[in-house]
GUDREN-254528 format. One record per residue: residue in three letters; residue number from 0; x, y, z of N, C-alpha, C, O in turn. Coordinates in steps of 0.1 Angstrom, whole numbers, plus 2048, in hexadecimal, padded with zeros to 3 digits. Each point is the difference from the previous one (the first is absolute). Layout:
BEGIN
+--------+-----+-----+-----+-----+------+------+------+-----+-----+-----+-----+-----+-----+
| residu | num | n.u | n.v | n.w | ca.u | ca.v | ca.w | c.u | c.v | c.w | o.u | o.v | o.w |
+--------+-----+-----+-----+-----+------+------+------+-----+-----+-----+-----+-----+-----+
|    ALA | NUM |   X |   Y |   Z |    X |    Y |    Z |   X |   Y |   Z |   X |   Y |   Z |
...
+--------+-----+-----+-----+-----+------+------+------+-----+-----+-----+-----+-----+-----+
//
This chain:
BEGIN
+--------+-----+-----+-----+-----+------+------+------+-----+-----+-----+-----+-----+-----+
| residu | num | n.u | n.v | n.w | ca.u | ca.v | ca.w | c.u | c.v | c.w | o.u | o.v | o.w |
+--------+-----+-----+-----+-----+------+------+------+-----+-----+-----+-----+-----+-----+
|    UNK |   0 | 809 | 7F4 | 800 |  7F7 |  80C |  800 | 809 | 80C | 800 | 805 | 804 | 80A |
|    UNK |   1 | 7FC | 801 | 7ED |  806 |  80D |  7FC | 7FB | 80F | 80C | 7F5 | 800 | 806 |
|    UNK |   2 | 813 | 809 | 7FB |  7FA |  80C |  808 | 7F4 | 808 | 7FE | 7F9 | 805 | 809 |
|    UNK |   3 | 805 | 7FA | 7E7 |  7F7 |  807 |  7F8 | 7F2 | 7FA | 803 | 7F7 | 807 | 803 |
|    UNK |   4 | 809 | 7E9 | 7FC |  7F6 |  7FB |  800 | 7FB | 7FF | 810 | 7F4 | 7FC | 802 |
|    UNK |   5 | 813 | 807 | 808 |  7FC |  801 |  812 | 7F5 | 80D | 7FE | 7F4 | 802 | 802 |
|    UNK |   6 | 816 | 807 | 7F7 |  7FA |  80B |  802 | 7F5 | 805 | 7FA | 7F9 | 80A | 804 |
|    UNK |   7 | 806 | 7EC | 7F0 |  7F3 |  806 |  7F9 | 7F8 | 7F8 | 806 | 7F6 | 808 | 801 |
|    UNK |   8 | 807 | 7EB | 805 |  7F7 |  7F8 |  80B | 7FB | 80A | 80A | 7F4 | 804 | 800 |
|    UNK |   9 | 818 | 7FF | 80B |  7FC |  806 |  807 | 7FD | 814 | 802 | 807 | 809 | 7FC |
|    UNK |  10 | 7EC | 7F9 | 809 |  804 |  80E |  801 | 808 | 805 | 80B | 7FD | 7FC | 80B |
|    UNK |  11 | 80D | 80D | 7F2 |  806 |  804 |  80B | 7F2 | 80F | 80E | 7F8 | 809 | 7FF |
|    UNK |  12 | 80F | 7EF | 80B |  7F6 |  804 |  80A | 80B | 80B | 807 | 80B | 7FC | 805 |
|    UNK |  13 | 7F1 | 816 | 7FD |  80C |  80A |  802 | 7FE | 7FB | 813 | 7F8 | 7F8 | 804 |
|    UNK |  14 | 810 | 80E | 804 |  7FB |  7FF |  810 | 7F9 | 807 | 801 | 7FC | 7FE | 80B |
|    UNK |  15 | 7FC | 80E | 7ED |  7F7 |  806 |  806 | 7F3 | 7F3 | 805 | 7FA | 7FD | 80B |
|    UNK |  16 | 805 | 7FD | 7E7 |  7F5 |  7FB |  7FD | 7FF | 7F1 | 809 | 7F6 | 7FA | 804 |
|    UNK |  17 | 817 | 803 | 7FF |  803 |  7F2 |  80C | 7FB | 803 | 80B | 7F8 | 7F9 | 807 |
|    UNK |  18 | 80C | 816 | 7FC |  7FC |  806 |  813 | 7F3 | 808 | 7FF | 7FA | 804 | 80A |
|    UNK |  19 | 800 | 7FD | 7E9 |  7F3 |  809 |  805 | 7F2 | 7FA | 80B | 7F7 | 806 | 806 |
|    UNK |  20 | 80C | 7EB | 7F9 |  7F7 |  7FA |  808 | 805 | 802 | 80D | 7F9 | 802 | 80A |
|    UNK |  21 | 813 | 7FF | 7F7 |  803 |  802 |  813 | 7FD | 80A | 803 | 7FB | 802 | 80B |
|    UNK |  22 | 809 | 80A | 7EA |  7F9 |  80F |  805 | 7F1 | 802 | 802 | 7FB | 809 | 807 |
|    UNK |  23 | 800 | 7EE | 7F1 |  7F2 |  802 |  802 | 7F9 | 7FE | 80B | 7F7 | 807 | 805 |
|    UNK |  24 | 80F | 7ED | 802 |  7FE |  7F6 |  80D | 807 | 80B | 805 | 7F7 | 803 | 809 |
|    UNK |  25 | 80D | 802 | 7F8 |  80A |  809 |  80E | 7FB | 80B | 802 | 800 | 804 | 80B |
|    UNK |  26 | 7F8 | 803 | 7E9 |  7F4 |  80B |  800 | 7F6 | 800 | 809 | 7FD | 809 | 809 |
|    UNK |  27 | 7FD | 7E7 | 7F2 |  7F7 |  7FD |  806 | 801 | 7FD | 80E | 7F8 | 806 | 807 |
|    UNK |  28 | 80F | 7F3 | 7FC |  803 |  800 |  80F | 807 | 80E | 807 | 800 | 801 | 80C |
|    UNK |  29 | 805 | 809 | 7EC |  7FD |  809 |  807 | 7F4 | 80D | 801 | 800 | 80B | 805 |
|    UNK |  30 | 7F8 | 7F0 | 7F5 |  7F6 |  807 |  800 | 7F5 | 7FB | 80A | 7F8 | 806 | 806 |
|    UNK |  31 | 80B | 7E8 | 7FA |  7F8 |  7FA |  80B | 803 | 807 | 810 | 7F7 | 801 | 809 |
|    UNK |  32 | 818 | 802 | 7F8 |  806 |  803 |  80E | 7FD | 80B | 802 | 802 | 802 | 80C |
|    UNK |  33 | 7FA | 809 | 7ED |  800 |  80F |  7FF | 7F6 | 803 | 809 | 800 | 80D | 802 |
|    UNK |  34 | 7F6 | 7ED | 805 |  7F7 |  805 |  80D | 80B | 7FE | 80F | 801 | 807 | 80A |
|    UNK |  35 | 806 | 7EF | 7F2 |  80A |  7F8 |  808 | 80B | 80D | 809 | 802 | 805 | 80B |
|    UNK |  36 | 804 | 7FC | 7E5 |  80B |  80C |  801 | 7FB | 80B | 807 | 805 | 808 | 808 |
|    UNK |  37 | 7F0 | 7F8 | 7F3 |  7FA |  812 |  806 | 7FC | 7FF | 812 | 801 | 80A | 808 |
|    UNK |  38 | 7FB | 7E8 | 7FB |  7FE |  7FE |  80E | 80D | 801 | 806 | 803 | 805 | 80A |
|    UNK |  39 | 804 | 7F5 | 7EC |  810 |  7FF |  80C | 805 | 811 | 800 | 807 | 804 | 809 |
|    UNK |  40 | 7F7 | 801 | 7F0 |  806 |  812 |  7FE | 7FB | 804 | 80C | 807 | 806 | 808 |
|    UNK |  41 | 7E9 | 7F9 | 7FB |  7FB |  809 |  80A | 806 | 7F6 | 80F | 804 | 808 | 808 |
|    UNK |  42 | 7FE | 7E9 | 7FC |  800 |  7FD |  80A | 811 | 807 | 803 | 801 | 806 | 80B |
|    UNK |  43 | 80B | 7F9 | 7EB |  807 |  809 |  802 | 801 | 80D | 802 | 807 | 804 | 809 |
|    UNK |  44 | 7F1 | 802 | 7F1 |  7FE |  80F |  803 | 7FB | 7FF | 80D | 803 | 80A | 807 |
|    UNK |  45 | 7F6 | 7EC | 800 |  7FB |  803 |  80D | 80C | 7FB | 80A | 801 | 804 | 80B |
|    UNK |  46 | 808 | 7F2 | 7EF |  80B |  7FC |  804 | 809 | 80D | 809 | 804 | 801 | 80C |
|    UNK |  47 | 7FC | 807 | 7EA |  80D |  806 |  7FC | 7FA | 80F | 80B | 806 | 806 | 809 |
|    UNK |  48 | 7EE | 7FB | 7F4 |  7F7 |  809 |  80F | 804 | 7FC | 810 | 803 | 807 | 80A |
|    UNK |  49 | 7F9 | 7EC | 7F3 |  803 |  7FF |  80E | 80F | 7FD | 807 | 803 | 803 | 80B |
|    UNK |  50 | 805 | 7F5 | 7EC |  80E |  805 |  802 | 7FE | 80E | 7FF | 7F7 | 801 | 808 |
|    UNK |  51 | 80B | 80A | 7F3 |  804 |  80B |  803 | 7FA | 806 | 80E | 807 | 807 | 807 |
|    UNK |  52 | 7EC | 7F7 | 7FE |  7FB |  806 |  80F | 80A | 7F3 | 80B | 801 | 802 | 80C |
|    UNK |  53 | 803 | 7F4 | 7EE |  806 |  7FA |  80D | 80D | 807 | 7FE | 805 | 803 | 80B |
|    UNK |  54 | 800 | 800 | 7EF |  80F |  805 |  801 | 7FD | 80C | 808 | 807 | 803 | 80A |
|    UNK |  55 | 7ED | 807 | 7F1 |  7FC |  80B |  808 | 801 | 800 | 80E | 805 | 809 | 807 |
|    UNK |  56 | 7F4 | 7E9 | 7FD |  7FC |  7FF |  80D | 810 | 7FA | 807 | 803 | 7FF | 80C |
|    UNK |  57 | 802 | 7FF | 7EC |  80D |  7FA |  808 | 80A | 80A | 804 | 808 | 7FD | 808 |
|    UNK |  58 | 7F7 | 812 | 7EF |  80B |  808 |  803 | 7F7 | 807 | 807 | 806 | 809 | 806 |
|    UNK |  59 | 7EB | 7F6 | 7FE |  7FA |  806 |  80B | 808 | 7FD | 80A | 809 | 806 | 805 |
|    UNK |  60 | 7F3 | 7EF | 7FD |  802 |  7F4 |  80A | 814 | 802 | 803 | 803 | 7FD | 80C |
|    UNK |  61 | 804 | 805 | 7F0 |  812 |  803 |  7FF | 7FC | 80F | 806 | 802 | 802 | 80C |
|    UNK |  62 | 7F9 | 807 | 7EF |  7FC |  80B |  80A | 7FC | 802 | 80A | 803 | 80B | 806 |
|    UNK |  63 | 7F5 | 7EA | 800 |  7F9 |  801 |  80C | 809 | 7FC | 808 | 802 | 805 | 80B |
|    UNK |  64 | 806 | 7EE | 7EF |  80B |  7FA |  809 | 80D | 80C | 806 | 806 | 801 | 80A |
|    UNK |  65 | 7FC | 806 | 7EB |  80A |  809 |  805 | 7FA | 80D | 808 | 803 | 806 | 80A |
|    UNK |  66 | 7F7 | 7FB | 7EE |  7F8 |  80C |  80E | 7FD | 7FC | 80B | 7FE | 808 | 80A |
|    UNK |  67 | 800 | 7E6 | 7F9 |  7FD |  800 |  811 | 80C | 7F9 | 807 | 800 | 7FD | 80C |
|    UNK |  68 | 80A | 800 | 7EC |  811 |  803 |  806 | 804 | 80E | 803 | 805 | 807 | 809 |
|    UNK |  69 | 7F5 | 7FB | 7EB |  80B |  812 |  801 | 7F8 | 803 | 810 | 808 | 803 | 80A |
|    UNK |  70 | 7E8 | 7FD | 7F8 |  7FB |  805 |  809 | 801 | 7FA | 810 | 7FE | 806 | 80B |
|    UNK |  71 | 805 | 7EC | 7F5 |  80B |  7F7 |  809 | 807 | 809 | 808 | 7FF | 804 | 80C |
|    UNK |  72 | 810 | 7FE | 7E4 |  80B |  806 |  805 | 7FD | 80E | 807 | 807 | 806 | 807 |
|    UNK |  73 | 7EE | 7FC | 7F6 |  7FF |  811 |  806 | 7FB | 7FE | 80D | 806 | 806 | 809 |
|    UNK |  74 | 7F1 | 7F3 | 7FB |  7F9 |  7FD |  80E | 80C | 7FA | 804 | 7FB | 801 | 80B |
|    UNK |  75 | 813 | 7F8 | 7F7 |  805 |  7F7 |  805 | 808 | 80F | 803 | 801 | 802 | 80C |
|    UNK |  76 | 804 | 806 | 7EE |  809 |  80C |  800 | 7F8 | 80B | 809 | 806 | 807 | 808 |
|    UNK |  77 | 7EF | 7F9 | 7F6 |  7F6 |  80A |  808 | 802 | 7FA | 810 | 802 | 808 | 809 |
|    UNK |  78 | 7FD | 7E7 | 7FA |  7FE |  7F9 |  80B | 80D | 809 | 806 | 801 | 808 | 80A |
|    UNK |  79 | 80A | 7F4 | 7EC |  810 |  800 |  806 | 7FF | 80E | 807 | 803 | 800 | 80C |
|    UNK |  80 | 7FA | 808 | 7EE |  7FF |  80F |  805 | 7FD | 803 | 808 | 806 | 80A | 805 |
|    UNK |  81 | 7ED | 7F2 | 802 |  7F7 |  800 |  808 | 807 | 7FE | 80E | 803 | 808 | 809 |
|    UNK |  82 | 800 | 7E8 | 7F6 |  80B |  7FC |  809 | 80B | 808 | 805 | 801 | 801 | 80D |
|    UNK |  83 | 807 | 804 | 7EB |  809 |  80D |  805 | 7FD | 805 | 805 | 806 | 801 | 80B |
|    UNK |  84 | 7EC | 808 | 7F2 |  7FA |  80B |  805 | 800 | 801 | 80F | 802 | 809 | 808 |
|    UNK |  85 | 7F7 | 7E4 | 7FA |  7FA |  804 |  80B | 80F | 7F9 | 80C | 800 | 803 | 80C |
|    UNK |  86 | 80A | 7F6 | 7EF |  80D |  801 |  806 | 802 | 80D | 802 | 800 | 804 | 80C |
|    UNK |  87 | 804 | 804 | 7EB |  804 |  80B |  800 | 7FB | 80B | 80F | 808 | 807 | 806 |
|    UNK |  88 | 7E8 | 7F7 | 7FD |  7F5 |  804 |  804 | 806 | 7FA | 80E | 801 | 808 | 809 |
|    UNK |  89 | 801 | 7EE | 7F9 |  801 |  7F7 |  80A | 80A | 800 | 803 | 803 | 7F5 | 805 |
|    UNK |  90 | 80B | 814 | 7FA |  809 |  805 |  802 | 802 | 80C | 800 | 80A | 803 | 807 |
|    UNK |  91 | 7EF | 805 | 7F3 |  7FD |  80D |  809 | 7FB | 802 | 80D | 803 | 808 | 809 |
|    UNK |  92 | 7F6 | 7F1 | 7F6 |  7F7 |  800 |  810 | 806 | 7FA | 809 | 7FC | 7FF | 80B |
|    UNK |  93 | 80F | 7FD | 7F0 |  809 |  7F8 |  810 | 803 | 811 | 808 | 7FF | 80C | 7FC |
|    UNK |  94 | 806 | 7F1 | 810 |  807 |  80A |  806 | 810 | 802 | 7FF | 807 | 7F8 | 806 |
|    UNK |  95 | 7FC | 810 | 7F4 |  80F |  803 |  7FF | 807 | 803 | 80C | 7FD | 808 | 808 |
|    UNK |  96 | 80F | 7EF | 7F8 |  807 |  7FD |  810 | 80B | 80C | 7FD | 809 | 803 | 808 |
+--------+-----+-----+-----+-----+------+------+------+-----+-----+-----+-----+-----+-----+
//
């Protein structure tokens, strides 16, 4: 069988025309998923809401914690003071010999 004669037998088939059936199928299935896709967009979008108020709430929450150290350290510094005061107080009032 000569080259000539394969080729006049067969028609040659280009790849468009091999793959158009998978494209078609791949259309279609993504056109079947496309209620799919749009569900998953908004549960992310709601995702992505509520990570961002928990991050909110966490650098609340890192604020609160340092403001009630910071306010610790100040009452522990105010106590200290106090104490002097009233040493201080309670050494004045001795009688000087």
């Amino acid at each position: 069988m000569s080259i000539s004669s394969f080729s006049d037998s067969r028609t040659l088939i280009g790849p468009a025309d091999k793959t158009q059936v998978f494209r078609d199928w791949i259309k279609q299935k993504q056109k079947e998923l496309e209620p799919w896709k749009t569900k998953i967009n908004q549960k992310q979008a709601e995702v992505d809401v509520k990570t961002s108020e928990r991050d909110v709430l966490v650098k609340q929450a890192e604020a609160v914690e340092q403001a009630s150290a910071e306010a610790l350290e100040a009452l522990e510094t105010v106590k200290g003071d106090q104490k002097a005061k009233v040493r201080f107080r309670g050494l004045a009032m001795l009688p000087t010999l």
